[in-house]
Every structure is written in C-alpha cells, then in structure tokens.
ZADOKE-750982 format. One record per residue: residue number from 1; residue in three letters; chain; x, y, z of N, C-alpha, C in turn. Coordinates in nm, 2 decimals. Layout:
N
nr;rest;kette;n.east;n.north;n.up;ca.east;ca.north;ca.up;c.east;c.north;c.up
NUM;ALA;A;X;Y;Z;X;Y;Z;X;Y;Z $
...
END
This chain:
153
nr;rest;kette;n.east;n.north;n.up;ca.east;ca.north;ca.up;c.east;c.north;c.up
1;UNK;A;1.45;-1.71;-1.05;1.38;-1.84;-1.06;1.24;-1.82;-1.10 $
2;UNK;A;1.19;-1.90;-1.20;1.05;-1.93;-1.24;0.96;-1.97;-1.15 $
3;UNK;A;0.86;-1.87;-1.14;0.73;-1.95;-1.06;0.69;-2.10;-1.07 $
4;UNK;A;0.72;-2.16;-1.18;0.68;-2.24;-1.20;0.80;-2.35;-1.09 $
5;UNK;A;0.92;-2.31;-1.09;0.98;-2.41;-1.01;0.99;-2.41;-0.82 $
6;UNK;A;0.91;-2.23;-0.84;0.90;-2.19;-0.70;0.80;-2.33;-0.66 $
7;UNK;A;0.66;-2.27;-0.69;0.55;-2.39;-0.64;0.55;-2.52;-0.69 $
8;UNK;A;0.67;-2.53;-0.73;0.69;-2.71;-0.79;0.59;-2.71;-0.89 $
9;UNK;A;0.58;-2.66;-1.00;0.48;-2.76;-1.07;0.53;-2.76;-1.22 $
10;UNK;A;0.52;-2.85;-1.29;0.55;-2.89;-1.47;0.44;-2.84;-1.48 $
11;UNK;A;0.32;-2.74;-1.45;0.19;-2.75;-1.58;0.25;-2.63;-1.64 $
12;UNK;A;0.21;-2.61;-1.80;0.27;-2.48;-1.88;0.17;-2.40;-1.82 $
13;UNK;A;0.15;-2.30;-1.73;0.07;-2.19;-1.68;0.07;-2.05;-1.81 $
14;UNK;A;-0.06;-2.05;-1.84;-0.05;-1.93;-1.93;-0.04;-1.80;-1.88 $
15;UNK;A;0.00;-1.68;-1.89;0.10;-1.63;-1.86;-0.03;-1.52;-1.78 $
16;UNK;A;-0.16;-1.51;-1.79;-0.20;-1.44;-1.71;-0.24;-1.48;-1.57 $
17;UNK;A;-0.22;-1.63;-1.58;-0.19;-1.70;-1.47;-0.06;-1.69;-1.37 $
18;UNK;A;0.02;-1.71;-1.49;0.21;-1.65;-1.39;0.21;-1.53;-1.36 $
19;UNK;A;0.14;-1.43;-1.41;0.11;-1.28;-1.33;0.08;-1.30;-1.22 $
20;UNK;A;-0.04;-1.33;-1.22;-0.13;-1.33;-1.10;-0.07;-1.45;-1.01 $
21;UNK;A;-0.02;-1.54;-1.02;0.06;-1.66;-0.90;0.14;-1.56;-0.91 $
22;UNK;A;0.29;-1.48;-0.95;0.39;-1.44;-0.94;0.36;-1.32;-0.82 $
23;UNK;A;0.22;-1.26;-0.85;0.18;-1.14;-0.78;0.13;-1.19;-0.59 $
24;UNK;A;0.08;-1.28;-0.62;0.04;-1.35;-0.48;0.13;-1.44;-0.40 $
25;UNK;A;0.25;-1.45;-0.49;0.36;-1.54;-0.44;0.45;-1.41;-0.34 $
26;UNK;A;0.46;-1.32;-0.46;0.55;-1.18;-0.36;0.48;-1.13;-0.29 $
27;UNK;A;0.35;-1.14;-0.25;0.22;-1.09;-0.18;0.30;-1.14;-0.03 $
28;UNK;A;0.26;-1.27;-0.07;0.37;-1.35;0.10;0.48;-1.34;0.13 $
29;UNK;A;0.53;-1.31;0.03;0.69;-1.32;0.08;0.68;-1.18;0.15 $
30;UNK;A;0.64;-1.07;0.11;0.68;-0.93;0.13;0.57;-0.92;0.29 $
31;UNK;A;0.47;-0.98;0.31;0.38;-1.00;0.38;0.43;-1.05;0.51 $
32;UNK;A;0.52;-1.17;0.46;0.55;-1.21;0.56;0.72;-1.17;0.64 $
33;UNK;A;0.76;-1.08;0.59;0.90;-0.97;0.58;0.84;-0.87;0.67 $
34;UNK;A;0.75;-0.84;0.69;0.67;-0.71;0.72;0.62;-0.76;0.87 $
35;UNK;A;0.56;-0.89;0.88;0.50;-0.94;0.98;0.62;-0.99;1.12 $
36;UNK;A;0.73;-1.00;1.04;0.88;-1.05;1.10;0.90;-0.90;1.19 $
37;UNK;A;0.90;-0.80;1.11;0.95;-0.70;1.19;0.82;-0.67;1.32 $
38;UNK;A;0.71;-0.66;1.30;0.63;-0.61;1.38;0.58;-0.73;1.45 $
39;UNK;A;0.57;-0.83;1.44;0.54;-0.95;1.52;0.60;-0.90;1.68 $
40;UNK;A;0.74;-0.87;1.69;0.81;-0.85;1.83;0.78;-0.70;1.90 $
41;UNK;A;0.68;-0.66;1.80;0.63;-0.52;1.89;0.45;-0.55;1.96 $
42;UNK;A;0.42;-0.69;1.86;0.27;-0.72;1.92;0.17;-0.58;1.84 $
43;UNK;A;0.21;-0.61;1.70;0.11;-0.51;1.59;0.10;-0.61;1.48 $
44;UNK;A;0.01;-0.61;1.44;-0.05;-0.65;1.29;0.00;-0.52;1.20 $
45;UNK;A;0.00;-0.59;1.07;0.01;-0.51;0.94;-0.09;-0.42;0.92 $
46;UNK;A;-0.21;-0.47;0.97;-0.34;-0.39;0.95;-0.36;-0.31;1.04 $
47;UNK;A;-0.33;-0.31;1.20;-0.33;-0.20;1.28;-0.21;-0.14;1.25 $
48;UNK;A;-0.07;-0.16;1.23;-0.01;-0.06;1.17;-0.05;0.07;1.02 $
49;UNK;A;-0.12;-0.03;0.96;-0.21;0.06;0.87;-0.25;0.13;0.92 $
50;UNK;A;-0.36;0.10;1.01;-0.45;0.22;1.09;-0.41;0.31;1.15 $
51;UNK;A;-0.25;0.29;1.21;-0.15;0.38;1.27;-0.14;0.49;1.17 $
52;UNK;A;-0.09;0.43;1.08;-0.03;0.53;1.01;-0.14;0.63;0.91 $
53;UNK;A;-0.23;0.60;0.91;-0.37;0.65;0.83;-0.41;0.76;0.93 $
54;UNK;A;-0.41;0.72;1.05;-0.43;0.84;1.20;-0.33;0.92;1.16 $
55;UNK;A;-0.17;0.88;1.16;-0.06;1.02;1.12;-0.10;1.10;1.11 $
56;UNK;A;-0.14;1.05;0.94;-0.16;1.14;0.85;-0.26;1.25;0.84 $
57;UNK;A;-0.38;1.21;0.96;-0.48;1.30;0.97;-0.40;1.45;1.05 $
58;UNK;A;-0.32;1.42;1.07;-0.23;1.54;1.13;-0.28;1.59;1.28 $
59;UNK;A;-0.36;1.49;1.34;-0.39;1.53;1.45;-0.61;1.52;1.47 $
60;UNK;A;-0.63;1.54;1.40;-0.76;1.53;1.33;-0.83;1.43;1.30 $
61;UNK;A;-0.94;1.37;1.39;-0.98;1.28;1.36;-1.03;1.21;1.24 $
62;UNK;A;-1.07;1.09;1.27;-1.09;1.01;1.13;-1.24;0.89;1.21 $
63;UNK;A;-1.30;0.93;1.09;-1.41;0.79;1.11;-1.39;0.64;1.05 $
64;UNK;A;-1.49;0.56;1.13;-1.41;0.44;1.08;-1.42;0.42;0.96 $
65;UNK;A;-1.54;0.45;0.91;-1.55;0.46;0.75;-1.44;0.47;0.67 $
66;UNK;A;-1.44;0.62;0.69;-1.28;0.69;0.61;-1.16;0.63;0.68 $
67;UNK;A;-1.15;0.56;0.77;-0.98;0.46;0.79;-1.05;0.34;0.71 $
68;UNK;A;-1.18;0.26;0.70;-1.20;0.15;0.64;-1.16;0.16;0.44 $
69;UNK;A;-1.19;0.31;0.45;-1.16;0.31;0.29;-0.99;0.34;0.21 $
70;UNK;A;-0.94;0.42;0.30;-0.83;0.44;0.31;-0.68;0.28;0.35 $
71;UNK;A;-0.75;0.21;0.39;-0.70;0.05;0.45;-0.60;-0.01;0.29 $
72;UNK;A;-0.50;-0.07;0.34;-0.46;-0.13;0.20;-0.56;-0.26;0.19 $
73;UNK;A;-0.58;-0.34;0.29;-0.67;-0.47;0.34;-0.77;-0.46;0.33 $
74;UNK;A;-0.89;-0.47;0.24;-1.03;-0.39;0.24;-1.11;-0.49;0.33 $
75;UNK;A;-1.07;-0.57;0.31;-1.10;-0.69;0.44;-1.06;-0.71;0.60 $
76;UNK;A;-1.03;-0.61;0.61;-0.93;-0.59;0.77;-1.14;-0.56;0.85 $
77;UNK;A;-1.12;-0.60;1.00;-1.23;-0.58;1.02;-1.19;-0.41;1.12 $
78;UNK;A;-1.22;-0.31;1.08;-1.17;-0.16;1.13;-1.20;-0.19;1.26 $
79;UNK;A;-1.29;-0.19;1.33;-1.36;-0.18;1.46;-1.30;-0.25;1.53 $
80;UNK;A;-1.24;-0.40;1.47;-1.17;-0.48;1.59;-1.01;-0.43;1.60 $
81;UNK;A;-0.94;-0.39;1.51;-0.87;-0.32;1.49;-0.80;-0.16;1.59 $
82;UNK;A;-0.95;-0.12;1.56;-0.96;-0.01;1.63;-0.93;-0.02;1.80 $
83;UNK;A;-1.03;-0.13;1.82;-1.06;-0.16;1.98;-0.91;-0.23;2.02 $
84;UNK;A;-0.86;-0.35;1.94;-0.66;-0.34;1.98;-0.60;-0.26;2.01 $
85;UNK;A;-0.61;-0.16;1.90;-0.50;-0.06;1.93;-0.54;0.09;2.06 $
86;UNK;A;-0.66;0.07;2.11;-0.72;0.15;2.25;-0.66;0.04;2.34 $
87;UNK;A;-0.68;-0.09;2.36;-0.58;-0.14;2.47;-0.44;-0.12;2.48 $
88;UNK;A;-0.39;-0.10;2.36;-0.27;-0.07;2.38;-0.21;0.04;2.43 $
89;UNK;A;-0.31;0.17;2.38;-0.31;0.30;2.42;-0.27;0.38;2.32 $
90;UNK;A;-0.29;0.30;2.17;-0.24;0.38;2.05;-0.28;0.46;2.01 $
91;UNK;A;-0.42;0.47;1.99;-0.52;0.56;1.94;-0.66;0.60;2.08 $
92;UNK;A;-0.74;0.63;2.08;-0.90;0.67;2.15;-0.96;0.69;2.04 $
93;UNK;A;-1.09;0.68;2.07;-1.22;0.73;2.05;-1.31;0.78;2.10 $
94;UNK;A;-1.41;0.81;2.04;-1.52;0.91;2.11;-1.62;0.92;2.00 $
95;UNK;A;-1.72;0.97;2.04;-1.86;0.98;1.95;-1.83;1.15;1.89 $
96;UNK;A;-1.85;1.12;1.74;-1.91;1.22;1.68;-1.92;1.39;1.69 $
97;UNK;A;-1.92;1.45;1.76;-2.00;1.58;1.80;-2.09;1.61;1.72 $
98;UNK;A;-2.12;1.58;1.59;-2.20;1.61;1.48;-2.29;1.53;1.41 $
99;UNK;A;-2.22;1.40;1.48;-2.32;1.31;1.44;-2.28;1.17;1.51 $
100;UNK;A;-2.40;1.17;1.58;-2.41;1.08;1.72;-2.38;0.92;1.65 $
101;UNK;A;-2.39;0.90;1.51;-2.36;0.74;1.46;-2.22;0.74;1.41 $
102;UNK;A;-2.13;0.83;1.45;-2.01;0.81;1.39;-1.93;0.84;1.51 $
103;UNK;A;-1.81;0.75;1.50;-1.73;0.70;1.57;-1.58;0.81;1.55 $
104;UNK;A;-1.53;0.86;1.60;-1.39;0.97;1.59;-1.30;0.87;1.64 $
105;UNK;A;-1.19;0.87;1.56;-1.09;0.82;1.61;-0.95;0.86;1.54 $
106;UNK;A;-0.86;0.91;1.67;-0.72;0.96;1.67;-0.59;0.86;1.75 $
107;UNK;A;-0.52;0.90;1.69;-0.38;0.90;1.74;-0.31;0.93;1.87 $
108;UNK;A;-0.31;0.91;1.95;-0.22;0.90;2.08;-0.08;0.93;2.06 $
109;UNK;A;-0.01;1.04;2.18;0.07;1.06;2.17;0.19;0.91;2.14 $
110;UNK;A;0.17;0.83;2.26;0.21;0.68;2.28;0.21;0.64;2.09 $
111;UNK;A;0.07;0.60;2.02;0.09;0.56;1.94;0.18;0.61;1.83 $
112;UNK;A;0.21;0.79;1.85;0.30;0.83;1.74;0.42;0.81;1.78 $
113;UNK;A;0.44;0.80;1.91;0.61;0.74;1.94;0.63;0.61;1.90 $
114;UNK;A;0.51;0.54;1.89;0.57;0.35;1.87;0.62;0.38;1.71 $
115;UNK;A;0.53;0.49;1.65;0.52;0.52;1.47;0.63;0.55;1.44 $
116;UNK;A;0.67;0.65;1.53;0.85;0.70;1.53;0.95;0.60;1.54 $
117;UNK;A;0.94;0.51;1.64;1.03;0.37;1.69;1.02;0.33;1.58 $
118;UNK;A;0.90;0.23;1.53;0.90;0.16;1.43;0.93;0.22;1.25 $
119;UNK;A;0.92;0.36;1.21;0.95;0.33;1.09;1.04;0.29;1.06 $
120;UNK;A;1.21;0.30;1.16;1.32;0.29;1.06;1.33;0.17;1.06 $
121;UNK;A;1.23;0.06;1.14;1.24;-0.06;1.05;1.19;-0.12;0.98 $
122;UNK;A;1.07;-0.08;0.91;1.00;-0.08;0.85;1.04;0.00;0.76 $
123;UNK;A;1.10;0.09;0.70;1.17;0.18;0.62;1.27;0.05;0.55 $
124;UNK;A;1.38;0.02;0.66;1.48;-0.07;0.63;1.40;-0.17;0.55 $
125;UNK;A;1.28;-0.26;0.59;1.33;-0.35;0.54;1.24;-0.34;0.41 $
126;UNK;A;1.14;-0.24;0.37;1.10;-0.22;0.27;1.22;-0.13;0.13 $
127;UNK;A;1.32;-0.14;0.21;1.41;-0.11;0.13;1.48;-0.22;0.11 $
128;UNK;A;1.48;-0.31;0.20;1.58;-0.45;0.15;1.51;-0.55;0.07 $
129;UNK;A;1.34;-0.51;0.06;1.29;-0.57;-0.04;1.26;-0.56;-0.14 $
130;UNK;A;1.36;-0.43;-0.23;1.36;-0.40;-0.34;1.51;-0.39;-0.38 $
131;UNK;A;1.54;-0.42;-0.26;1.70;-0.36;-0.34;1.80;-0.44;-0.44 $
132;UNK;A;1.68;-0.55;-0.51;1.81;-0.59;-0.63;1.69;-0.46;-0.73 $
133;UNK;A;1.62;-0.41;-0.73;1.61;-0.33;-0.86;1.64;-0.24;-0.85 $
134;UNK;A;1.68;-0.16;-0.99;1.71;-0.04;-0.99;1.59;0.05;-1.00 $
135;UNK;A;1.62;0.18;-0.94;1.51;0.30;-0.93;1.41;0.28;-1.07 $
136;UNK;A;1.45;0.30;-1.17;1.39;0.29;-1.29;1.34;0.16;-1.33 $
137;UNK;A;1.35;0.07;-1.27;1.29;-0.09;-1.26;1.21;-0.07;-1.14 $
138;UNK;A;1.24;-0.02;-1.00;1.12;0.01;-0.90;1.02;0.12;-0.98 $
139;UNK;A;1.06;0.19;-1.03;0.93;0.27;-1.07;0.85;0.23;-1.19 $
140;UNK;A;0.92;0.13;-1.31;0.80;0.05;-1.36;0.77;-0.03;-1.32 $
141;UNK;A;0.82;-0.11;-1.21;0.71;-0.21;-1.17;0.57;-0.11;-1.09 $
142;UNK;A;0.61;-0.01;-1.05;0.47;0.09;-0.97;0.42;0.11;-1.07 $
143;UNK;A;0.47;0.14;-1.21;0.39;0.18;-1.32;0.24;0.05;-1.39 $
144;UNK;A;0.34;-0.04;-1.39;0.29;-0.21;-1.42;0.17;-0.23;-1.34 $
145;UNK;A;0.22;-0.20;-1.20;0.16;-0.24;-1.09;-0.03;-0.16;-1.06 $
146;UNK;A;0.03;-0.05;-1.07;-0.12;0.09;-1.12;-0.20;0.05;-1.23 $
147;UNK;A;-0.13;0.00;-1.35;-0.19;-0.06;-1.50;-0.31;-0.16;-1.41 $
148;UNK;A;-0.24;-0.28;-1.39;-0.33;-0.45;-1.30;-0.44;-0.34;-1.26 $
149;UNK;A;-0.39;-0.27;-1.13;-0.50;-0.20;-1.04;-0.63;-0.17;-1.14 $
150;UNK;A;-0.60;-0.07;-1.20;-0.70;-0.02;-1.26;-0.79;-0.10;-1.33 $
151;UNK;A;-0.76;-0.23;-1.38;-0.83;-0.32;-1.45;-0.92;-0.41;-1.35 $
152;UNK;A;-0.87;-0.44;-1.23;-0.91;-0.53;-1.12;-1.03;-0.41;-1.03 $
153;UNK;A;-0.99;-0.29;-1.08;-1.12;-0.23;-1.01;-1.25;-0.24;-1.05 $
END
C-alpha cells in the first residue's frame, strides 16, 4: 500500500517527501512492535539501548557521555535513564577514579540476565519485521538506509 493511502491523503507528495513520511511512518510501526514486547517487562527502548551498550563494554565501564553518543535516540535523556535502570538493579554507578566529574557506569549481573531473557524476543520480532524481504532486499534497504544517513549528518 501507498503512503499516500496509509495517512489518507489525495495531495501528489513529491517523492522526497514519500521518503521521508514513508521513513517516519515505519519509524512507528517498528517503534511501536518493539515497545509491545518490552512494555510487559517495564523497560523502555532507550533503557534497553543502554542495556545493551553496557554488554558490549564487556564488563568495563562506560561514561555517560560515551553511552549518550553511542544511543540510537540522541534525544534519550542518559542520566534519567541511567537512574531507572539502578532502581531496577540493572546497571550501578560510581564516580570516576580518574576523574572526579565523570560518572562509571556498568552492567549488573541481574541486568545481563533480563538481556539474556529478553533477546529471543526481541530477536523474534525484529525478524518478523523484515520477513516479507529477502536477504538481498534487507541488505539494500541497510545500503539505502546508510546512503539518507550520511546526507542527514
């Protein structure tokens, strides 16, 4: 189906317009697919980000800075984020050793088991949301998709 009949409208949209509506339309849908699964665990998309950004440090902390740049959300507020997922008991912090204005923050045993629980549904359904394309259609739309990037930076 046409964008154009998704958001109901007759105007002829020039087509760098239907990019960009078509790009922000699957923005929600895939947004809101994502939010379905982790809503019943009581995580945001953005503290899941932050989860999974701690993984990756392999055990090794991270400042907020470097999880703020690393974020897909550049808009996500880190700090409030941060402080969620310490009540939960996902991550801690601590000051610095090296530098008393920076903030350390890790992964919790707790948080890597919720990471464990949660990928295979998050796996699943980021596979149910591609799966009318084929590999070589998922991989130029990543190709398409890096092209936009680079222009919008």
């Amino acid at each position: 189906m046409n964008i154009e009949k998704r958001i109901l409208t007759n105007a002829n949209l020039p087509v760098s317009k239907k990019v960009v509506v078509n790009l922000l339309f699957s923005y929600g849908i895939i947004n809101g697919k994502l939010n379905d699964v982790l809503k019943p665990h009581d995580i945001s998309i953005q503290q899941f980000n932050v989860l999974r950004i701690l993984r990756g440090q392999k055990g090794k902390p991270a400042t907020l800075s470097s999880i703020q740049e690393r974020m897909i959300n550049k808009m996500s507020n880190t700090t409030r984020l941060i402080d969620k997922l310490i009540i939960k008991g996902y991550v801690g912090k601590e000051i610095n050793k090296n530098n008393k204005r920076k903030i350390d923050v890790t992964i919790t045993k707790e948080g890597l088991n919720f990471l464990n629980d949660i990928d295979i549904l998050i796996d699943s359904t980021e596979q149910n949301i591609v799966k009318t394309l084929s590999n070589d259609e998922a991989q130029e739309l990543i190709r398409l998709l890096g092209k936009i990037r680079l222009i919008a930076n």
